[in-house]
mmCIF file of the N, C-alpha and C atoms, coordinates in Angstrom:
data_MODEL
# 
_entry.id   MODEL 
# 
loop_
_atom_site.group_PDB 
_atom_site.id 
_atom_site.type_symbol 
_atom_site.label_atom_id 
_atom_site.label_alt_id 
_atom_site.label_comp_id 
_atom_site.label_asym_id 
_atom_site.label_entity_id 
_atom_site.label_seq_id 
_atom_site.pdbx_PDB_ins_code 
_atom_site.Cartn_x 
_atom_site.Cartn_y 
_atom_site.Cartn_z 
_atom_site.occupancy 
_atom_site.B_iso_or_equiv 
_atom_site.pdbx_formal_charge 
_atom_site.auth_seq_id 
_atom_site.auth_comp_id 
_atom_site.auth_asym_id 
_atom_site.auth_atom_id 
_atom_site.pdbx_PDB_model_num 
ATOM 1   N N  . UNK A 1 1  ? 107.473 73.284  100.098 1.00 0.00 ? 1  UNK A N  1 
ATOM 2   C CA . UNK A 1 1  ? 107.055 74.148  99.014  1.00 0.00 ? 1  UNK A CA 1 
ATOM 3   C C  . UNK A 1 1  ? 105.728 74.802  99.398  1.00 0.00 ? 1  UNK A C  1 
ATOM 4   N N  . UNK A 1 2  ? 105.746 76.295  99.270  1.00 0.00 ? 2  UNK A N  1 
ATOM 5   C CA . UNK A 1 2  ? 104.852 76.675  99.703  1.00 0.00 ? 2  UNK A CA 1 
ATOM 6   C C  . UNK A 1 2  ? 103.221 76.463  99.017  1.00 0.00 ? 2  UNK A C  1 
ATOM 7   N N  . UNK A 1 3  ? 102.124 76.490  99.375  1.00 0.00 ? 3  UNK A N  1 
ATOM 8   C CA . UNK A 1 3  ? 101.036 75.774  98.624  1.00 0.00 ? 3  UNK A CA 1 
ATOM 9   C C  . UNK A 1 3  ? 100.419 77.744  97.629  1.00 0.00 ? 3  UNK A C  1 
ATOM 10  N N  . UNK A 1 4  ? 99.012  77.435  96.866  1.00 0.00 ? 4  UNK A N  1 
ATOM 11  C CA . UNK A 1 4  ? 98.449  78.603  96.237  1.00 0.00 ? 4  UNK A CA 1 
ATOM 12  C C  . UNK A 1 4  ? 98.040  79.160  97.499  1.00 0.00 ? 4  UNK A C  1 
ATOM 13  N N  . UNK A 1 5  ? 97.032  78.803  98.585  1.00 0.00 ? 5  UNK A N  1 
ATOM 14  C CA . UNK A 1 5  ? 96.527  79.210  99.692  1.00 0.00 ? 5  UNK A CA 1 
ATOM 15  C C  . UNK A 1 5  ? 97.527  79.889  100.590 1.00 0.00 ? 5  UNK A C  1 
ATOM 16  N N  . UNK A 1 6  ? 98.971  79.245  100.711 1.00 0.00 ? 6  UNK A N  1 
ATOM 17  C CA . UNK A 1 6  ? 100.076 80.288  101.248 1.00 0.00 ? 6  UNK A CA 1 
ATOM 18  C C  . UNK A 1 6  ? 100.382 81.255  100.767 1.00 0.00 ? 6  UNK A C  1 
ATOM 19  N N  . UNK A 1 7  ? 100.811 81.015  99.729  1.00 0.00 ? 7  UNK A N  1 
ATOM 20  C CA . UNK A 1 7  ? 101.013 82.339  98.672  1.00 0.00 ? 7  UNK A CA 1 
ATOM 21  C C  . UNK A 1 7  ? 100.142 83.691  98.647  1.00 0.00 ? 7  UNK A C  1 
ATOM 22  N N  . UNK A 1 8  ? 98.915  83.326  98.404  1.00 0.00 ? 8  UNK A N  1 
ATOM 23  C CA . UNK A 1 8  ? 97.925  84.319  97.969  1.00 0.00 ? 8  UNK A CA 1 
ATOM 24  C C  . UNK A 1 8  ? 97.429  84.335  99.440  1.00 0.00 ? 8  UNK A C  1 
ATOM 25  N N  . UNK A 1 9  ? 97.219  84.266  100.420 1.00 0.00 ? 9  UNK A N  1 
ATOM 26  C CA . UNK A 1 9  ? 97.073  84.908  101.746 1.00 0.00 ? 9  UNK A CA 1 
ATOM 27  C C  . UNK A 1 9  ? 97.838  85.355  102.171 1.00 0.00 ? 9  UNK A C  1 
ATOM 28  N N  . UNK A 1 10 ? 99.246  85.148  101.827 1.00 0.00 ? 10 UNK A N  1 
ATOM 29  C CA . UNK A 1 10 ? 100.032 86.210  102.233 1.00 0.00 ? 10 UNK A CA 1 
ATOM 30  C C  . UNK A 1 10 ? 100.047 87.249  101.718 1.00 0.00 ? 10 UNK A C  1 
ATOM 31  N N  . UNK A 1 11 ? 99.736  87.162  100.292 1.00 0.00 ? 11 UNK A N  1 
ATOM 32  C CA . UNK A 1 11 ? 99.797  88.318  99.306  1.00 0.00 ? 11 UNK A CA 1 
ATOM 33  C C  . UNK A 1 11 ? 98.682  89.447  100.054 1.00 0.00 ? 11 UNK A C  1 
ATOM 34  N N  . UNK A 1 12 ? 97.765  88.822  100.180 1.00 0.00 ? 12 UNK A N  1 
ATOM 35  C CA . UNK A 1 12 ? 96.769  89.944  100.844 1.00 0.00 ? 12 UNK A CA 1 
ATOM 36  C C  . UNK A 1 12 ? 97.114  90.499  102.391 1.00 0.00 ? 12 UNK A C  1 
ATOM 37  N N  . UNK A 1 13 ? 97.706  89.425  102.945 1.00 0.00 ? 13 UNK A N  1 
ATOM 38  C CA . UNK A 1 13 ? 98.141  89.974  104.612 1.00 0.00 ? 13 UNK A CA 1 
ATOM 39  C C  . UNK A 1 13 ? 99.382  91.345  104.262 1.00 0.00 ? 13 UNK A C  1 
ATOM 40  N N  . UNK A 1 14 ? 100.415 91.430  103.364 1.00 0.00 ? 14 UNK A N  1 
ATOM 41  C CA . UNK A 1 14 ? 101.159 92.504  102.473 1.00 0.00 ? 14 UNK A CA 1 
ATOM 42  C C  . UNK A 1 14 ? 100.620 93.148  102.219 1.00 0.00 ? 14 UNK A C  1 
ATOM 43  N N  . UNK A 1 15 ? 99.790  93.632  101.489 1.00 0.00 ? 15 UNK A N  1 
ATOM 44  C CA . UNK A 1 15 ? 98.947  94.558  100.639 1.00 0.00 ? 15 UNK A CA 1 
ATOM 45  C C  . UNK A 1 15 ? 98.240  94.983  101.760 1.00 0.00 ? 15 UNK A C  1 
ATOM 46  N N  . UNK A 1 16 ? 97.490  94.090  102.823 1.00 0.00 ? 16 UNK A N  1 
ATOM 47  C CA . UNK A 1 16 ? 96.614  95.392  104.257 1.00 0.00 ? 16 UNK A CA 1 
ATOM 48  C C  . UNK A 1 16 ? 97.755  95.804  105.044 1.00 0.00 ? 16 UNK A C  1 
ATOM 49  N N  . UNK A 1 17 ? 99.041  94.797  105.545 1.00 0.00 ? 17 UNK A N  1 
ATOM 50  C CA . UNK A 1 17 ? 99.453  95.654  106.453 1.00 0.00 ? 17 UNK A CA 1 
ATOM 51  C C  . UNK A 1 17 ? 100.368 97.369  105.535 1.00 0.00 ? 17 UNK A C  1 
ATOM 52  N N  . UNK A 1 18 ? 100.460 96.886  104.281 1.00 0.00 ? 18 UNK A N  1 
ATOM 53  C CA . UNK A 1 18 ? 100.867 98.500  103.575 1.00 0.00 ? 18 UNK A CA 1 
ATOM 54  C C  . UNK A 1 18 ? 100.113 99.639  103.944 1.00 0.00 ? 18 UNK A C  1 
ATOM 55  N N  . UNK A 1 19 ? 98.767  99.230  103.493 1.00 0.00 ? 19 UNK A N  1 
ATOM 56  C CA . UNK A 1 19 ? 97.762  100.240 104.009 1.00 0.00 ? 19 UNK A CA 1 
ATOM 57  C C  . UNK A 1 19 ? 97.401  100.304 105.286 1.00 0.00 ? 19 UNK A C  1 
ATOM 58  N N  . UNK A 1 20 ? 97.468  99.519  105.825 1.00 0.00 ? 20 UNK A N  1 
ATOM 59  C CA . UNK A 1 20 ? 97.465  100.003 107.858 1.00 0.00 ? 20 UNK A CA 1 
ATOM 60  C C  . UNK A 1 20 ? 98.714  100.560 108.024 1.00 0.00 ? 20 UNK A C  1 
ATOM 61  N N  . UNK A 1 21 ? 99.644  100.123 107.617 1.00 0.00 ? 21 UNK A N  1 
ATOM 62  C CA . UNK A 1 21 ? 100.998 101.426 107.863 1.00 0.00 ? 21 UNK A CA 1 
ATOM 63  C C  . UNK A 1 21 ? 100.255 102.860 107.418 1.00 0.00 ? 21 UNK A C  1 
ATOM 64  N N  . UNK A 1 22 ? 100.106 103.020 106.088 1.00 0.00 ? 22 UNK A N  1 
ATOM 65  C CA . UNK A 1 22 ? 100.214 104.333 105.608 1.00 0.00 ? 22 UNK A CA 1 
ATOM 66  C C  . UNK A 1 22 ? 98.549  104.996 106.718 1.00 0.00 ? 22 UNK A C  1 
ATOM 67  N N  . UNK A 1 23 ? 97.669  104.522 106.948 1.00 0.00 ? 23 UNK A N  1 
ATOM 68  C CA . UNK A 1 23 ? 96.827  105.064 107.921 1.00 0.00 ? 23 UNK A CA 1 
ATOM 69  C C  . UNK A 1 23 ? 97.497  105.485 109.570 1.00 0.00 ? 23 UNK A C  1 
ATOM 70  N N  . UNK A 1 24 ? 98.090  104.327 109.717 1.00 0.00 ? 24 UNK A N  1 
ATOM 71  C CA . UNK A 1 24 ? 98.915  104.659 111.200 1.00 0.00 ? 24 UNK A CA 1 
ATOM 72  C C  . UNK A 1 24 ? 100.058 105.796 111.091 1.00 0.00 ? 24 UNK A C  1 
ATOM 73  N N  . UNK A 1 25 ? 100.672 105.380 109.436 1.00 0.00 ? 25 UNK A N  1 
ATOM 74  C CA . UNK A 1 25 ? 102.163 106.718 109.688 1.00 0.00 ? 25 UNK A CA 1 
ATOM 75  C C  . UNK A 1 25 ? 101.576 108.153 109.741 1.00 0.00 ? 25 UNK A C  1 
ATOM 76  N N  . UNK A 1 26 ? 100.060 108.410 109.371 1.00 0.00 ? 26 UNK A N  1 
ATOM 77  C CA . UNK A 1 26 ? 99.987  109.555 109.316 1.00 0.00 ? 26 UNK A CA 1 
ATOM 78  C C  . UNK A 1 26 ? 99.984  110.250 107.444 1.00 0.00 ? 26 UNK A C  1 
ATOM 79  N N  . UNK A 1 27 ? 100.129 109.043 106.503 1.00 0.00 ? 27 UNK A N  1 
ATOM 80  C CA . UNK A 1 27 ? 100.418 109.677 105.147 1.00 0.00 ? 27 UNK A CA 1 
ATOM 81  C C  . UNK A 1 27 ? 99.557  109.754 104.144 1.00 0.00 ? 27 UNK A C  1 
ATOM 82  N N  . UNK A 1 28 ? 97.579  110.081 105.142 1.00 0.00 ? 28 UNK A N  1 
ATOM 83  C CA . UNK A 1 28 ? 96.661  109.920 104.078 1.00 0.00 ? 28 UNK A CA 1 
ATOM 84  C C  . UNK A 1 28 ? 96.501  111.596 105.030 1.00 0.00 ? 28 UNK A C  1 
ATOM 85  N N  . UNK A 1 29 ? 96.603  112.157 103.682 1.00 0.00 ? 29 UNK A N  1 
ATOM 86  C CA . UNK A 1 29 ? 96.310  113.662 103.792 1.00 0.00 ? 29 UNK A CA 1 
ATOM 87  C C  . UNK A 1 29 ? 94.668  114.290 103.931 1.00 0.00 ? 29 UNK A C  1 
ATOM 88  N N  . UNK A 1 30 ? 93.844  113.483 102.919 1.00 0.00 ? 30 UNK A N  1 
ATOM 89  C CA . UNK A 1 30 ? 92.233  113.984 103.043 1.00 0.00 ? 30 UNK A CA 1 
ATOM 90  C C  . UNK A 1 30 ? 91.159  112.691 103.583 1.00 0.00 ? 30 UNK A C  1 
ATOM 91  N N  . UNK A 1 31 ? 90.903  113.259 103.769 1.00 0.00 ? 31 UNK A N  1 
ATOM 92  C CA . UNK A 1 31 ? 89.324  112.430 104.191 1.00 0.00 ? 31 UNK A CA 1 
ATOM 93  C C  . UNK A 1 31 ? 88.817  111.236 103.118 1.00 0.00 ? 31 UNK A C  1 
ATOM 94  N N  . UNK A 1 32 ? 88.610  111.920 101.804 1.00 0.00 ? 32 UNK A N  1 
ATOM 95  C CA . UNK A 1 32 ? 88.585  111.557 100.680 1.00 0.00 ? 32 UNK A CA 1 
ATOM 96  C C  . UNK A 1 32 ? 89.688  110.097 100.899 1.00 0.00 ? 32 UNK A C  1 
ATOM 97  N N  . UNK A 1 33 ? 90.881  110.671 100.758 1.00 0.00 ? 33 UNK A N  1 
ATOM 98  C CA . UNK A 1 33 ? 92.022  109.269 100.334 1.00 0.00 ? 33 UNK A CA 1 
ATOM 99  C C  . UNK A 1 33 ? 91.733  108.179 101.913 1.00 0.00 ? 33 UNK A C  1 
ATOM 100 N N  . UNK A 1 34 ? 91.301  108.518 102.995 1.00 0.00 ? 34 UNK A N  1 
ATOM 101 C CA . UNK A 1 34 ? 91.240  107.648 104.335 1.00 0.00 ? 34 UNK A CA 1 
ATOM 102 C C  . UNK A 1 34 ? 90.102  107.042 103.843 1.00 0.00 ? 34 UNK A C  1 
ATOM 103 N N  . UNK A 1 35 ? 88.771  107.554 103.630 1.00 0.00 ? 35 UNK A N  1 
ATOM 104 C CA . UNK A 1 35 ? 87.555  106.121 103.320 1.00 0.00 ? 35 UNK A CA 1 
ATOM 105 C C  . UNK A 1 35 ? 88.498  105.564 102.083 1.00 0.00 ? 35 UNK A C  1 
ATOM 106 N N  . UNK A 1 36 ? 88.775  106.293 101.144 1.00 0.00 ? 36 UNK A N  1 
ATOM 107 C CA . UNK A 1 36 ? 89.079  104.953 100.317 1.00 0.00 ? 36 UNK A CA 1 
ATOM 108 C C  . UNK A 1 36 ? 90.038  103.466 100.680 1.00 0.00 ? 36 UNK A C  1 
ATOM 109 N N  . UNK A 1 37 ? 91.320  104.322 101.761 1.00 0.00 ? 37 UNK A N  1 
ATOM 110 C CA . UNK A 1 37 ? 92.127  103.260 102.470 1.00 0.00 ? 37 UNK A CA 1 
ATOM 111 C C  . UNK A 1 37 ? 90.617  102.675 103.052 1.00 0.00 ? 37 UNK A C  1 
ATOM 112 N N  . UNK A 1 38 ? 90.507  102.934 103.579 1.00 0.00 ? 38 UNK A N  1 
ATOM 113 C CA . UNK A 1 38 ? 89.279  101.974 104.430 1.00 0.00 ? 38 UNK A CA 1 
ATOM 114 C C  . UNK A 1 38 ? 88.681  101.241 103.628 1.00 0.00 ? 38 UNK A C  1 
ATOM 115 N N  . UNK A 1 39 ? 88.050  101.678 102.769 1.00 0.00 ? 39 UNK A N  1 
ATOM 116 C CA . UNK A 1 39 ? 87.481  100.670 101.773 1.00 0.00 ? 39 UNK A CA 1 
ATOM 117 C C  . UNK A 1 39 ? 87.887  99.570  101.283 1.00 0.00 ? 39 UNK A C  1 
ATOM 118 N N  . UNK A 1 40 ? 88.932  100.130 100.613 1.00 0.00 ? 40 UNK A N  1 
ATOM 119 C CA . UNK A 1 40 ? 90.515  98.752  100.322 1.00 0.00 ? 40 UNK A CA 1 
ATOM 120 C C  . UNK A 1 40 ? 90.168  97.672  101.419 1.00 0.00 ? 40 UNK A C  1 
ATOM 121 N N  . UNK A 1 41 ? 90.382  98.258  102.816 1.00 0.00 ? 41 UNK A N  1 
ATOM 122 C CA . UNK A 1 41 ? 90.916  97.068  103.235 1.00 0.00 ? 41 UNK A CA 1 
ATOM 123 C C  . UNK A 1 41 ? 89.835  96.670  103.789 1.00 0.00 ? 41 UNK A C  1 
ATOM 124 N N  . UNK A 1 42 ? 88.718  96.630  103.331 1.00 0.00 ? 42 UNK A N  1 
ATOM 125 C CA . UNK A 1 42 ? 87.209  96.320  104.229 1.00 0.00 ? 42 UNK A CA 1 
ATOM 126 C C  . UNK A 1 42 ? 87.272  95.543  102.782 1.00 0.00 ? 42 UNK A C  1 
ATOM 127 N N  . UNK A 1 43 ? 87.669  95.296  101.708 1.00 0.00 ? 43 UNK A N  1 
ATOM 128 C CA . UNK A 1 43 ? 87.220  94.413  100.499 1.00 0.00 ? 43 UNK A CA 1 
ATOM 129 C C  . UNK A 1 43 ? 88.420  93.394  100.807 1.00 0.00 ? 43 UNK A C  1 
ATOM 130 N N  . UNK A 1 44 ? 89.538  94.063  101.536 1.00 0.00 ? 44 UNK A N  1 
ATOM 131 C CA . UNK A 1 44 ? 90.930  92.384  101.353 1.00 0.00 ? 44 UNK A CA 1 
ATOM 132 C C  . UNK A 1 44 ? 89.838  92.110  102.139 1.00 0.00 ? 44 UNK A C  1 
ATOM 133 N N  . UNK A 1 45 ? 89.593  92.421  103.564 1.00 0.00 ? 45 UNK A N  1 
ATOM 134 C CA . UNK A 1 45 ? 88.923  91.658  104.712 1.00 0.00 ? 45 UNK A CA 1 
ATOM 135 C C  . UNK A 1 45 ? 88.026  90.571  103.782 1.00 0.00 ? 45 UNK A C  1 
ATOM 136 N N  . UNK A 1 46 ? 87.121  91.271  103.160 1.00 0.00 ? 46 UNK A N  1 
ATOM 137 C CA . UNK A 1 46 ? 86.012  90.012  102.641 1.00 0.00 ? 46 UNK A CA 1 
ATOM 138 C C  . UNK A 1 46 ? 86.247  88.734  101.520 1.00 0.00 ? 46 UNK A C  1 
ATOM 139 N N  . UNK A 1 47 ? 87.295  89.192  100.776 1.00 0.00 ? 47 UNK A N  1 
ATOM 140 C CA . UNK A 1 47 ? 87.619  88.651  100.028 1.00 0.00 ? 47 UNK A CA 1 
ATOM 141 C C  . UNK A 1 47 ? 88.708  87.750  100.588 1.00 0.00 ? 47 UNK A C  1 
ATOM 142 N N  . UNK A 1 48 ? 89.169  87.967  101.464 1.00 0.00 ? 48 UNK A N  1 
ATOM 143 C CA . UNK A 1 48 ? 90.186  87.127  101.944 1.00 0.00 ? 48 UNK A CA 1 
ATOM 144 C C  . UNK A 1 48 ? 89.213  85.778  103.131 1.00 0.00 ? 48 UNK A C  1 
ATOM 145 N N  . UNK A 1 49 ? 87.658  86.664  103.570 1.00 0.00 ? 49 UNK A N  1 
ATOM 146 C CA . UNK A 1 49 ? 86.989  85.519  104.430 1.00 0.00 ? 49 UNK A CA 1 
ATOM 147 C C  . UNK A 1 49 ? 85.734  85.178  103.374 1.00 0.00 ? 49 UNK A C  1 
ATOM 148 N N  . UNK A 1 50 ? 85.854  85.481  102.043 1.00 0.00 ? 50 UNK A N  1 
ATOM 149 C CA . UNK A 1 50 ? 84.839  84.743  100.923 1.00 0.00 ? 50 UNK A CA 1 
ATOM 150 C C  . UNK A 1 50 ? 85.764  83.521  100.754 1.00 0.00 ? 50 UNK A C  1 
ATOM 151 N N  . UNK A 1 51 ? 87.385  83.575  100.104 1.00 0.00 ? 51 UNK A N  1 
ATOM 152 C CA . UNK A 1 51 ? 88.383  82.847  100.090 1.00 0.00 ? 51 UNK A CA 1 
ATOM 153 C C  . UNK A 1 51 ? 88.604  81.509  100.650 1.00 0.00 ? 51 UNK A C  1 
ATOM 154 N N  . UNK A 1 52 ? 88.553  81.864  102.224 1.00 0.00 ? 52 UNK A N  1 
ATOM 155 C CA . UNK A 1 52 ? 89.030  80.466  103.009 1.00 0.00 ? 52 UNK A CA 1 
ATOM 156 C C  . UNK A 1 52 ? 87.248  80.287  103.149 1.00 0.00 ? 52 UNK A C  1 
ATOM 157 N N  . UNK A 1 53 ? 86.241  80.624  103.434 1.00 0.00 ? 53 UNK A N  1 
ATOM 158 C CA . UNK A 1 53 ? 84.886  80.202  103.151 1.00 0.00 ? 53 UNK A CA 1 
ATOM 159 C C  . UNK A 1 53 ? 84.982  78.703  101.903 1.00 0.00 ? 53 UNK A C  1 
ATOM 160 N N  . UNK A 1 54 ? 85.473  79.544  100.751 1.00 0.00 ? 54 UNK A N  1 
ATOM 161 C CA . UNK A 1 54 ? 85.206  79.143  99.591  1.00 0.00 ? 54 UNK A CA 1 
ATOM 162 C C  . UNK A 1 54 ? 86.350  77.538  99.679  1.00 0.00 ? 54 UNK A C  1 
ATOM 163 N N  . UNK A 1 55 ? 87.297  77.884  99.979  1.00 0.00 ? 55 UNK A N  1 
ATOM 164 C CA . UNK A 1 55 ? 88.555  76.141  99.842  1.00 0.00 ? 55 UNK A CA 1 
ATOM 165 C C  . UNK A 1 55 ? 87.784  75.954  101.185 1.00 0.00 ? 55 UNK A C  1 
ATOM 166 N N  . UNK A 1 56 ? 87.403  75.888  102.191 1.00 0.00 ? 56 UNK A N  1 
ATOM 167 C CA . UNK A 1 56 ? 86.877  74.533  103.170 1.00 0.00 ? 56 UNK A CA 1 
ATOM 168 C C  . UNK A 1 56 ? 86.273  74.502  102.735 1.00 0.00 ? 56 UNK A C  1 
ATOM 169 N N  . UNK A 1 57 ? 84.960  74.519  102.282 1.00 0.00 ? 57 UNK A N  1 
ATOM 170 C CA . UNK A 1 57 ? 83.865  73.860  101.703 1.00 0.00 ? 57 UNK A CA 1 
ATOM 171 C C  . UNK A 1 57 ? 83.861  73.067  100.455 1.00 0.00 ? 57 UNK A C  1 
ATOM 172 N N  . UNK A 1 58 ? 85.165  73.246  99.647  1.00 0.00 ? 58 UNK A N  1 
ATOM 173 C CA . UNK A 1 58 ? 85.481  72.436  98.656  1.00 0.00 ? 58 UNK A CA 1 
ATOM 174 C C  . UNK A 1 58 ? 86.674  71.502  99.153  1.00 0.00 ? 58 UNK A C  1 
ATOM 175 N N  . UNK A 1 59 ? 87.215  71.268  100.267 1.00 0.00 ? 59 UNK A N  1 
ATOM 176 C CA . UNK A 1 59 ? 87.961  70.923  100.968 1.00 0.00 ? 59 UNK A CA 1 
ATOM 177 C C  . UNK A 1 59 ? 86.846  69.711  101.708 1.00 0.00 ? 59 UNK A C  1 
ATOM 178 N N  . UNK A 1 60 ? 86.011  70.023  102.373 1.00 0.00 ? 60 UNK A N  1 
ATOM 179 C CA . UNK A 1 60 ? 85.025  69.039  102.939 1.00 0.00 ? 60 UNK A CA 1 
ATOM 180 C C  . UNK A 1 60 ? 84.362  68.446  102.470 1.00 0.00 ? 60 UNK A C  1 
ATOM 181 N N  . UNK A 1 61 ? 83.957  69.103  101.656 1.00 0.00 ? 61 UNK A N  1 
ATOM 182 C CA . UNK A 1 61 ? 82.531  68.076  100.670 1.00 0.00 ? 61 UNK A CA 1 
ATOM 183 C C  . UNK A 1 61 ? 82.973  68.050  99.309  1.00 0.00 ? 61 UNK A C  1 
ATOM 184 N N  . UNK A 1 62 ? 83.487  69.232  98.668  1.00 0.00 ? 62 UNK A N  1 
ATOM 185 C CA . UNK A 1 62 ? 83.940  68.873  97.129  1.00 0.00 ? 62 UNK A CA 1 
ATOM 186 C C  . UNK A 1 62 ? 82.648  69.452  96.139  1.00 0.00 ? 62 UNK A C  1 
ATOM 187 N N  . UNK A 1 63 ? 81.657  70.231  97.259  1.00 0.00 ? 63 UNK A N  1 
ATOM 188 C CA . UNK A 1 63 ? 80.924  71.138  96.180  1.00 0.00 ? 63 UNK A CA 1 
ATOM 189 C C  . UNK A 1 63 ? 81.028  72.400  97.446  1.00 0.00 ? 63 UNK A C  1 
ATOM 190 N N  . UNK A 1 64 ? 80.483  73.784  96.328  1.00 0.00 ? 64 UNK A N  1 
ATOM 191 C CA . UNK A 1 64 ? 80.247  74.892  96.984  1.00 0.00 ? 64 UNK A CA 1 
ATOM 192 C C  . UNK A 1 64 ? 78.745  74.975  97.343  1.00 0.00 ? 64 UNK A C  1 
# 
């Protein structure tokens, strides 16, 4: 059975590789819509390494 930490990291590994497709296919038309793809996925990035930051350290010691 898959655990919350499987689930929801995958959920985010889905959601960037969507948006690295649509940057690679060619289907962000302005400048404007490309920083924002970028942006997106510069916040999964952090939020996904605030995330596993956040369960080992409550994983090891049991405080943040």
């Amino acid at each position: 059975m898959p655990t919350f930490d499987n689930v929801f990291l995958a959920a985010i590994d889905q959601i960037r590789q969507s948006h690295r497709e649509a940057l690679i296919g060619g289907s962000i038309k302005t400048m404007e819509d490309y920083k924002k793809i970028c942006g997106y996925l510069m916040g999964l990035d952090a939020a996904e390494t605030e995330y596993k930051r956040l369960t080992s350290a409550v994983e090891e010691n049991d405080s943040l």
